[in-house]
N, C-alpha and C positions, 0 to 999 in steps of 0.2 A: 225663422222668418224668411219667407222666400223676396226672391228680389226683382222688380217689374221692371221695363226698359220700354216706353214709346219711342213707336219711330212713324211717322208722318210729313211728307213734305211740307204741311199745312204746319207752322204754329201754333193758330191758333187752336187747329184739332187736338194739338197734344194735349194743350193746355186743359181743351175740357174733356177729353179721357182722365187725365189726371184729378179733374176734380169730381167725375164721377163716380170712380174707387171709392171704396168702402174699405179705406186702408187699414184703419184701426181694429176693424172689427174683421176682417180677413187676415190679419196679421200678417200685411204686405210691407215691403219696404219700398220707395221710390230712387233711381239708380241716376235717371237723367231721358230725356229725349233728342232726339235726331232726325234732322231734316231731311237726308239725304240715306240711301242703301250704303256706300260706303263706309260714311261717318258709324253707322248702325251697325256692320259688321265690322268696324276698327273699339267702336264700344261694347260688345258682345265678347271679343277678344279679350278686351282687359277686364271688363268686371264680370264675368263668367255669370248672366243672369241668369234666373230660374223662369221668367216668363218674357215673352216679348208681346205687344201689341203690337202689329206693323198693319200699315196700311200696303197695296197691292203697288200702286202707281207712284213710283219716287223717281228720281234720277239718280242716273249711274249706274244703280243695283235697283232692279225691284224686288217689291216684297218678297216676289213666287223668286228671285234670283240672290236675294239674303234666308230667305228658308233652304232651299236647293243649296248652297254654301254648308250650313250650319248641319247640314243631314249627313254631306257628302265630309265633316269634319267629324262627322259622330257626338256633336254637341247634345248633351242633356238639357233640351232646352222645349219648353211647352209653349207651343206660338198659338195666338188670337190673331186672324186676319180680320181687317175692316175695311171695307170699299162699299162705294156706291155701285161696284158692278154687279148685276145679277145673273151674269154671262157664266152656266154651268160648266165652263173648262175653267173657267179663275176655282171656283171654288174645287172644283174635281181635282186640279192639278196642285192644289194644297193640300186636300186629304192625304195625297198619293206622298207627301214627304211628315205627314201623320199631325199634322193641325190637328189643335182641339178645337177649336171652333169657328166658323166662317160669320162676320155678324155686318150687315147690311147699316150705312147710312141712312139717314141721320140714325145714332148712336142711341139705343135705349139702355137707360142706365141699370135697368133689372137685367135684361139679359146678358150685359158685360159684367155685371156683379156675380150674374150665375156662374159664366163661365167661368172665371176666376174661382168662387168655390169649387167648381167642381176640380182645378186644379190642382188646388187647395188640398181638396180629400184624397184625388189621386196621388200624390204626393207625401202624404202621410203613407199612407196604403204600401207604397212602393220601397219607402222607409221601413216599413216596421218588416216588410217582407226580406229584404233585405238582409236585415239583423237576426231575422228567424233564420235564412240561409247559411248567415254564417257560425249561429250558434248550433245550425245541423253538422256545418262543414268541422269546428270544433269537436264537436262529440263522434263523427265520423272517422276522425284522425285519430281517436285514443283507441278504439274498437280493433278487433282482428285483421278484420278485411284490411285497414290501413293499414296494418303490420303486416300482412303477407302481399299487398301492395309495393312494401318498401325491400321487402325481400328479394321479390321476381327485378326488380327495378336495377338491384345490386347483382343478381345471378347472368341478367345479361348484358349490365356493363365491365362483367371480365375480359380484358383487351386477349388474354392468353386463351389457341382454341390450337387442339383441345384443351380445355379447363383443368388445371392441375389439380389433383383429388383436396392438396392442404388448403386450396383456396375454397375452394368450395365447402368443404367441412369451416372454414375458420365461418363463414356466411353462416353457413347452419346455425352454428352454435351461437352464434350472434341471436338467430332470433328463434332459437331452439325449434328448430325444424329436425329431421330426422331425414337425408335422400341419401341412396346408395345407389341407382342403376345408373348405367352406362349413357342413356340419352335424355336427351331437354330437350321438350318443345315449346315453346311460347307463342302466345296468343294475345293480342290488345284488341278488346272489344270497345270501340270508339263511337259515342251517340253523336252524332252530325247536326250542328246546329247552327244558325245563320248568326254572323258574327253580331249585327245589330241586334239581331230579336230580343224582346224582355223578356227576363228571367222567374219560373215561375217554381219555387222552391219547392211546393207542394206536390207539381209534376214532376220535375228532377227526383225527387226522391219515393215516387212511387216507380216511373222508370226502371233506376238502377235497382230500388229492391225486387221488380221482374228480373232485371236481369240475371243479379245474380242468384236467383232460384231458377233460371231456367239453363244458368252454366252448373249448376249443383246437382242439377236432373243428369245430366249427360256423363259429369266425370263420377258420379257417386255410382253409376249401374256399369263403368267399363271397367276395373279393378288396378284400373292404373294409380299410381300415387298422384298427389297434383294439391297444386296451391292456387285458391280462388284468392285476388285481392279488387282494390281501389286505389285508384291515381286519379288525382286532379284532373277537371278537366273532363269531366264523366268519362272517365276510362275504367275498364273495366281489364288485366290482364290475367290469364291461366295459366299456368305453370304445368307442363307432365313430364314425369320422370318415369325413364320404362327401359326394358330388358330386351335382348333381340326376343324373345319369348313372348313377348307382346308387341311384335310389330302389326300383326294385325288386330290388335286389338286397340289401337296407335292409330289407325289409317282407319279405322271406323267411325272414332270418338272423334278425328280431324274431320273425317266427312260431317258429321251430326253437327258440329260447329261450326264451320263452314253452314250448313242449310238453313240453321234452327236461325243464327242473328244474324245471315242474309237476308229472309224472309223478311224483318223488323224493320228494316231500312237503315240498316248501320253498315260503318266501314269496318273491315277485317284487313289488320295490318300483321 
Protein backbone atom coordinates (compact mmCIF):
# COMPACT_ATOMS: atom_id res chain seq x y z
CA UNK A 1 0.00 0.00 0.00
CA UNK A 2 1.71 3.21 -1.05
CA UNK A 3 1.39 6.20 1.19
CA UNK A 4 -0.08 9.92 -0.22
CA UNK A 5 1.00 13.16 1.61
CA UNK A 6 -0.90 16.64 0.54
CA UNK A 7 0.71 19.72 0.72
CA UNK A 8 -1.16 22.95 -0.06
CA UNK A 9 -1.35 26.23 1.55
CA UNK A 10 -4.93 26.24 1.07
CA UNK A 11 -7.02 23.79 3.62
CA UNK A 12 -9.31 23.67 2.26
CA UNK A 13 -7.59 22.37 -1.16
CA UNK A 14 -6.21 19.61 0.84
CA UNK A 15 -9.31 18.64 2.15
CA UNK A 16 -10.83 18.10 -1.43
CA UNK A 17 -7.80 16.45 -3.10
CA UNK A 18 -8.28 14.06 -0.22
CA UNK A 19 -11.78 13.44 -1.00
CA UNK A 20 -11.25 13.09 -4.50
CA UNK A 21 -8.86 9.91 -4.09
CA UNK A 22 -10.01 6.81 -5.01
CA UNK A 23 -8.38 5.45 -1.95
CA UNK A 24 -9.75 2.17 -1.63
CA UNK A 25 -9.73 1.11 -4.90
CA UNK A 26 -6.04 2.52 -5.72
CA UNK A 27 -4.95 1.03 -2.64
CA UNK A 28 -3.64 4.29 -1.29
CA UNK A 29 -3.11 5.11 2.24
CA UNK A 30 -3.61 8.87 3.56
CA UNK A 31 -0.32 10.01 5.82
CA UNK A 32 -1.60 13.77 6.58
CA UNK A 33 -1.48 17.28 4.97
CA UNK A 34 0.60 20.55 5.10
CA UNK A 35 0.17 23.94 4.71
CA UNK A 36 3.37 25.27 4.46
CA UNK A 37 6.92 23.73 2.17
CA UNK A 38 8.70 23.41 5.41
CA UNK A 39 6.17 21.67 7.59
CA UNK A 40 5.85 19.28 4.06
CA UNK A 41 9.53 18.57 3.90
CA UNK A 42 9.81 18.03 8.04
CA UNK A 43 6.76 15.39 7.01
CA UNK A 44 8.31 13.75 4.16
CA UNK A 45 11.38 13.24 6.48
CA UNK A 46 9.56 11.22 8.90
CA UNK A 47 6.91 9.28 7.19
CA UNK A 48 9.13 8.46 4.10
CA UNK A 49 5.91 8.80 1.69
CA UNK A 50 5.59 7.19 -1.65
CA UNK A 51 3.63 9.93 -3.26
CA UNK A 52 3.32 13.59 -2.64
CA UNK A 53 0.63 16.12 -4.20
CA UNK A 54 2.11 19.53 -3.60
CA UNK A 55 0.72 22.59 -4.91
CA UNK A 56 3.65 25.11 -6.55
CA UNK A 57 2.83 28.48 -4.41
CA UNK A 58 3.34 27.76 -0.40
CA UNK A 59 5.45 29.65 2.05
CA UNK A 60 8.79 29.12 3.14
CA UNK A 61 9.43 26.30 0.67
CA UNK A 62 7.79 26.11 -2.62
CA UNK A 63 6.59 23.36 -4.22
CA UNK A 64 9.38 23.45 -7.21
CA UNK A 65 11.74 24.26 -3.70
CA UNK A 66 10.32 20.86 -1.53
CA UNK A 67 10.73 18.90 -5.01
CA UNK A 68 14.26 20.48 -5.75
CA UNK A 69 15.15 19.31 -1.73
CA UNK A 70 13.56 15.82 -2.08
CA UNK A 71 15.74 15.27 -5.60
CA UNK A 72 18.86 16.79 -4.33
CA UNK A 73 18.23 14.11 -0.99
CA UNK A 74 17.78 11.14 -3.56
CA UNK A 75 14.20 10.68 -1.95
CA UNK A 76 12.16 7.76 -3.77
CA UNK A 77 9.41 9.83 -3.98
CA UNK A 78 6.58 10.21 -7.03
CA UNK A 79 5.32 14.00 -6.96
CA UNK A 80 1.91 15.42 -8.53
CA UNK A 81 2.08 19.17 -8.90
CA UNK A 82 -1.16 21.20 -8.80
CA UNK A 83 -1.37 24.93 -9.52
CA UNK A 84 -3.55 27.41 -11.17
CA UNK A 85 -0.39 28.31 -13.02
CA UNK A 86 -0.15 27.57 -16.69
CA UNK A 87 3.31 29.51 -16.91
CA UNK A 88 5.47 26.70 -18.99
CA UNK A 89 8.73 27.22 -16.69
CA UNK A 90 6.47 26.02 -13.53
CA UNK A 91 5.57 23.15 -15.22
CA UNK A 92 9.22 22.62 -17.34
CA UNK A 93 11.07 23.20 -14.05
CA UNK A 94 9.21 20.25 -12.37
CA UNK A 95 9.60 17.82 -15.11
CA UNK A 96 13.41 18.66 -15.03
CA UNK A 97 13.39 17.13 -10.99
CA UNK A 98 11.12 14.02 -12.76
CA UNK A 99 7.36 14.95 -11.79
CA UNK A 100 4.72 12.56 -12.85
CA UNK A 101 2.51 14.85 -13.50
CA UNK A 102 1.55 18.64 -13.77
CA UNK A 103 -2.46 19.01 -13.25
CA UNK A 104 -4.00 22.49 -13.54
CA UNK A 105 -6.89 23.99 -11.17
CA UNK A 106 -9.64 23.57 -10.57
CA UNK A 107 -8.76 19.84 -9.80
CA UNK A 108 -10.46 17.19 -12.06
CA UNK A 109 -11.01 14.22 -10.15
CA UNK A 110 -10.40 11.67 -13.20
CA UNK A 111 -7.26 13.00 -14.16
CA UNK A 112 -5.83 13.02 -10.49
CA UNK A 113 -7.16 9.57 -10.08
CA UNK A 114 -5.20 8.81 -13.36
CA UNK A 115 -2.26 10.05 -12.29
CA UNK A 116 -2.27 8.21 -9.21
CA UNK A 117 -2.82 5.01 -11.19
CA UNK A 118 -0.39 5.47 -13.15
CA UNK A 119 1.79 5.67 -10.19
CA UNK A 120 0.35 2.86 -8.87
CA UNK A 121 1.51 0.71 -11.92
CA UNK A 122 4.76 2.36 -12.00
CA UNK A 123 5.35 1.35 -8.88
CA UNK A 124 4.57 -2.27 -9.06
CA UNK A 125 6.67 -2.42 -12.35
CA UNK A 126 9.70 -1.08 -10.55
CA UNK A 127 9.14 -3.60 -7.66
CA UNK A 128 8.87 -6.60 -9.39
CA UNK A 129 11.87 -5.43 -11.44
CA UNK A 130 13.61 -4.93 -8.78
CA UNK A 131 13.23 -8.49 -7.28
CA UNK A 132 13.87 -9.87 -10.84
CA UNK A 133 17.55 -7.94 -10.33
CA UNK A 134 18.15 -9.40 -7.40
CA UNK A 135 17.27 -12.86 -8.05
CA UNK A 136 19.73 -12.27 -11.31
CA UNK A 137 22.23 -10.70 -8.84
CA UNK A 138 21.70 -14.15 -6.69
CA UNK A 139 22.17 -16.64 -9.37
CA UNK A 140 24.98 -14.50 -10.81
CA UNK A 141 27.01 -14.92 -7.50
CA UNK A 142 26.91 -18.88 -7.52
CA UNK A 143 28.10 -18.98 -11.35
CA UNK A 144 31.95 -18.87 -12.39
CA UNK A 145 32.23 -15.48 -13.44
CA UNK A 146 31.53 -14.69 -9.68
CA UNK A 147 34.07 -17.22 -8.54
CA UNK A 148 36.93 -15.92 -10.68
CA UNK A 149 35.62 -12.51 -9.68
CA UNK A 150 36.39 -13.26 -6.03
CA UNK A 151 39.66 -14.73 -7.05
CA UNK A 152 41.24 -11.63 -9.05
CA UNK A 153 39.62 -9.64 -6.09
CA UNK A 154 41.90 -11.84 -3.50
CA UNK A 155 45.24 -12.06 -6.07
CA UNK A 156 45.39 -8.20 -5.87
CA UNK A 157 44.79 -7.64 -2.38
CA UNK A 158 48.20 -9.26 -1.59
CA UNK A 159 49.79 -6.38 0.49
CA UNK A 160 53.44 -8.54 -0.17
CA UNK A 161 55.01 -7.42 -4.01
CA UNK A 162 56.52 -9.23 -5.25
CA UNK A 163 53.84 -11.91 -4.34
CA UNK A 164 55.40 -14.91 -2.56
CA UNK A 165 54.82 -18.13 -4.72
CA UNK A 166 52.95 -20.10 -1.21
CA UNK A 167 50.57 -17.24 -1.33
CA UNK A 168 49.70 -17.25 -4.35
CA UNK A 169 49.31 -21.14 -4.75
CA UNK A 170 47.37 -21.10 -1.25
CA UNK A 171 44.73 -18.45 -3.49
CA UNK A 172 44.72 -21.11 -6.33
CA UNK A 173 44.02 -23.92 -4.56
CA UNK A 174 41.34 -22.00 -2.84
CA UNK A 175 39.39 -21.68 -5.95
CA UNK A 176 41.23 -24.38 -7.85
CA UNK A 177 42.75 -22.28 -10.52
CA UNK A 178 46.11 -23.51 -11.94
CA UNK A 179 48.79 -20.01 -12.50
CA UNK A 180 52.57 -20.59 -12.70
CA UNK A 181 54.21 -17.47 -14.72
CA UNK A 182 56.02 -14.88 -13.45
CA UNK A 183 53.62 -11.80 -14.11
CA UNK A 184 49.90 -10.46 -13.29
CA UNK A 185 48.25 -8.01 -15.04
CA UNK A 186 44.76 -6.90 -14.06
CA UNK A 187 42.12 -5.12 -15.61
CA UNK A 188 38.58 -3.69 -14.13
CA UNK A 189 36.20 -3.11 -16.72
CA UNK A 190 33.86 -0.62 -14.99
CA UNK A 191 30.14 0.44 -16.92
CA UNK A 192 29.70 4.13 -15.77
CA UNK A 193 26.56 5.04 -14.66
CA UNK A 194 24.66 8.09 -13.09
CA UNK A 195 24.30 7.52 -9.53
CA UNK A 196 20.43 8.61 -9.50
CA UNK A 197 19.44 6.90 -12.92
CA UNK A 198 16.84 3.93 -12.54
CA UNK A 199 18.01 0.67 -12.81
CA UNK A 200 17.02 -1.33 -15.65
CA UNK A 201 17.79 -5.26 -15.02
CA UNK A 202 17.01 -6.36 -18.29
CA UNK A 203 19.67 -3.84 -19.80
CA UNK A 204 22.40 -4.45 -17.03
CA UNK A 205 22.41 -7.85 -17.89
CA UNK A 206 22.55 -7.84 -21.56
CA UNK A 207 25.51 -5.21 -21.13
CA UNK A 208 27.62 -7.34 -18.93
CA UNK A 209 26.83 -10.43 -21.10
CA UNK A 210 28.42 -8.22 -24.19
CA UNK A 211 30.86 -7.58 -22.28
CA UNK A 212 32.11 -10.40 -21.15
CA UNK A 213 32.05 -12.13 -24.73
CA UNK A 214 33.85 -9.33 -26.05
CA UNK A 215 36.70 -9.82 -23.13
CA UNK A 216 36.56 -13.65 -24.03
CA UNK A 217 37.23 -12.60 -27.85
CA UNK A 218 40.52 -10.97 -26.94
CA UNK A 219 42.22 -13.30 -24.13
CA UNK A 220 40.88 -16.67 -25.88
CA UNK A 221 43.00 -15.67 -29.43
CA UNK A 222 46.25 -14.22 -27.44
CA UNK A 223 47.57 -17.64 -25.63
CA UNK A 224 48.00 -15.99 -22.44
CA UNK A 225 46.49 -17.67 -19.36
CA UNK A 226 43.76 -15.30 -17.62
CA UNK A 227 40.67 -15.16 -15.52
CA UNK A 228 37.61 -13.50 -16.80
CA UNK A 229 35.25 -12.71 -13.66
CA UNK A 230 32.26 -10.21 -12.10
CA UNK A 231 32.21 -7.85 -9.01
CA UNK A 232 29.46 -5.79 -7.88
CA UNK A 233 28.83 -2.90 -9.22
CA UNK A 234 28.90 -3.91 -13.01
CA UNK A 235 32.49 -4.55 -12.72
CA UNK A 236 33.87 -6.60 -15.03
CA UNK A 237 37.94 -7.70 -13.92
CA UNK A 238 40.74 -9.69 -16.13
CA UNK A 239 43.26 -11.42 -14.78
CA UNK A 240 46.61 -12.36 -17.22
CA UNK A 241 49.20 -14.41 -16.13
CA UNK A 242 52.32 -14.58 -18.56
CA UNK A 243 56.13 -15.36 -19.14
CA UNK A 244 58.89 -12.83 -20.25
CA UNK A 245 58.00 -14.94 -23.60
CA UNK A 246 54.81 -13.42 -23.96
CA UNK A 247 55.64 -9.89 -23.28
CA UNK A 248 54.57 -9.13 -26.55
CA UNK A 249 52.04 -10.99 -26.73
CA UNK A 250 51.04 -9.12 -23.25
CA UNK A 251 51.29 -5.45 -24.71
CA UNK A 252 49.02 -6.53 -27.76
CA UNK A 253 46.13 -8.16 -25.80
CA UNK A 254 46.67 -4.73 -23.32
CA UNK A 255 46.30 -2.55 -26.42
CA UNK A 256 43.05 -4.59 -27.83
CA UNK A 257 41.59 -3.96 -24.24
CA UNK A 258 42.45 -0.67 -23.79
CA UNK A 259 40.57 0.09 -27.73
CA UNK A 260 37.90 -2.53 -27.74
CA UNK A 261 35.90 -1.15 -24.01
CA UNK A 262 37.19 2.49 -24.71
CA UNK A 263 35.15 2.50 -27.66
CA UNK A 264 31.87 1.54 -25.35
CA UNK A 265 32.05 4.37 -23.16
CA UNK A 266 33.47 2.58 -20.04
CA UNK A 267 36.10 3.40 -17.50
CA UNK A 268 39.58 1.27 -17.57
CA UNK A 269 41.09 1.16 -14.16
Amino acid sequence: MLKVMIADDEPKVCKLINELIDWERLNLTFIGSCNDGARAYELICQAAPDIVITDIRMPILTGLDLIQKCYEDKRDIHFIVVSGYRYFEYAQKALQYGVVDYLLKPIDDNALNKALEHICKLSMQQQEQQQSFSDMETRLKNNQAFAGGAFIREIMNVQVYPPEKTVINGICDKYDMEFSHKYFTTYMIRVDRKANSPRSMLQEKLILDKLLQIAKEETSASGIDNVIGLLEGLTIPILLNWDDDKNESERKLSHNIKSRFCTVGLLIS
